[in-house]
TORFI-140992 format. One record per residue (C-alpha): residue in one letter; residue number from 1; x, z, y. Coordinates in pm, 1 decimal. Each point is the difference from the previous one (the first is absolute). Layout:
BEGIN
@aa:A; i:NUM; u:X; w:Z; v:Y
...
// end
This chain:
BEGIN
@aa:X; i:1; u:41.0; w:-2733.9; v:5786.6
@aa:X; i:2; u:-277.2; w:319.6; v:15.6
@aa:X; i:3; u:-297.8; w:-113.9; v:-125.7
@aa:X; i:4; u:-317.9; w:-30.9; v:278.8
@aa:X; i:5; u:-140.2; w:336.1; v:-154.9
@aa:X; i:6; u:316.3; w:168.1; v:108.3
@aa:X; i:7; u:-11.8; w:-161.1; v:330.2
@aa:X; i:8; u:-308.3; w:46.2; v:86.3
@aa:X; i:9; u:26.5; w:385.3; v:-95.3
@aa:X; i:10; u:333.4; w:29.2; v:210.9
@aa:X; i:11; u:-258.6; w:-188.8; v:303.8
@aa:X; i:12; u:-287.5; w:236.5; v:-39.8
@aa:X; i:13; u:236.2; w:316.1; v:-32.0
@aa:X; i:14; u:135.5; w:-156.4; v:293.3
@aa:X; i:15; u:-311.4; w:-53.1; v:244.8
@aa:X; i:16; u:-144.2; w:350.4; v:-140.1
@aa:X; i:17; u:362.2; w:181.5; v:123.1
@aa:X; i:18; u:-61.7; w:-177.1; v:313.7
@aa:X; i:19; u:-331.2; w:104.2; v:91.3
@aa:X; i:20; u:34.0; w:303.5; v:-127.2
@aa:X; i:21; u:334.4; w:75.4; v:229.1
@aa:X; i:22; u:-236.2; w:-143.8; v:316.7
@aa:X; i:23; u:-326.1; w:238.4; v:-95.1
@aa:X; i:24; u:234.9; w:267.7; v:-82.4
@aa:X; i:25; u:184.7; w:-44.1; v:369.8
@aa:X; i:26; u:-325.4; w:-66.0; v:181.4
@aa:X; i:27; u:-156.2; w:339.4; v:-155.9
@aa:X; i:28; u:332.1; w:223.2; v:104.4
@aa:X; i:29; u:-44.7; w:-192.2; v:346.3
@aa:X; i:30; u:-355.8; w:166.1; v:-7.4
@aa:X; i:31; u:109.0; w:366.7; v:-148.9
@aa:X; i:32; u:300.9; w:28.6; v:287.8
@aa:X; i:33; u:-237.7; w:-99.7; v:290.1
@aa:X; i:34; u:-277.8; w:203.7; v:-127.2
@aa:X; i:35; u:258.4; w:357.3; v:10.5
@aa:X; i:36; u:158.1; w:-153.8; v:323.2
@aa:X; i:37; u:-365.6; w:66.2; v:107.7
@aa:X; i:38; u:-18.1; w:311.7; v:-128.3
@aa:X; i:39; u:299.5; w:178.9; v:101.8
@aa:X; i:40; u:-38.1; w:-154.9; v:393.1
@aa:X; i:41; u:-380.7; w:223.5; v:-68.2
@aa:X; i:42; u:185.7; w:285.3; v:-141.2
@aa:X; i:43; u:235.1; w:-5.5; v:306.9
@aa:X; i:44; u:-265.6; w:-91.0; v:254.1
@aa:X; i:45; u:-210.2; w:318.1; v:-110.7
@aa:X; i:46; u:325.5; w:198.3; v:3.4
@aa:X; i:47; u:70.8; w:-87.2; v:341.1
@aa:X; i:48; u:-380.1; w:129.7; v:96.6
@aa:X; i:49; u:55.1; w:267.6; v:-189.1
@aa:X; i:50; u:362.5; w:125.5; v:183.1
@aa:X; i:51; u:-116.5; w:-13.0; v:338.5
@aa:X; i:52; u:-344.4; w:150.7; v:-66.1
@aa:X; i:53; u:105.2; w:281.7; v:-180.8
@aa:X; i:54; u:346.8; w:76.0; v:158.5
@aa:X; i:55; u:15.0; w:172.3; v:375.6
@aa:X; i:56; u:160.4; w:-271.1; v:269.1
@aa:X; i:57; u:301.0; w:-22.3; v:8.5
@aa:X; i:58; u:141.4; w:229.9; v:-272.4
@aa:X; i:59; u:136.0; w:-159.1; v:-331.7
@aa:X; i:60; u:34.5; w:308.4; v:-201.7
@aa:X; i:61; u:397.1; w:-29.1; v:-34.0
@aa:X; i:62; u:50.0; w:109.6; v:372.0
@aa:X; i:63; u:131.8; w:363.1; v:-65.5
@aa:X; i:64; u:225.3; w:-146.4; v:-278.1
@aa:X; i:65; u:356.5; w:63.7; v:148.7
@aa:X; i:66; u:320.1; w:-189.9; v:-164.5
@aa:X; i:67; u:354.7; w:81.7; v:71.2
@aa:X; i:68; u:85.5; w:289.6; v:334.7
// end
């Protein structure tokens, strides 16, 4: 039988893996919704950008001719 120093090392290793696993998947929950955030910006300001700098109606790739 382990002796109760053993055990109760194996129970604190134990309760410190588990909160550190839920911290760990709380702060990656926070990183991936803060650069969701960013890149909708980054497109949102791309979008302004492409219609306020481009003529109407013209895409740039209209003269572009493929095949006969």
């Amino acid at each position: 039988m382990p002796s109760s120093k053993t055990l109760g090392r194996v129970l604190f290793f134990g309760l410190g893996y588990l909160a550190g696993t839920r911290a760990g998947r709380e702060r990656y929950t926070q990183i991936e919704a803060s650069a969701k955030a960013v890149i909708e910006k980054l497109r949102a300001r791309y979008t302004e950008n492409q219609t306020s700098t481009s003529p109407p109606h013209r895409d740039g790739y209209n003269d572009i001719k493929l095949g006969d």
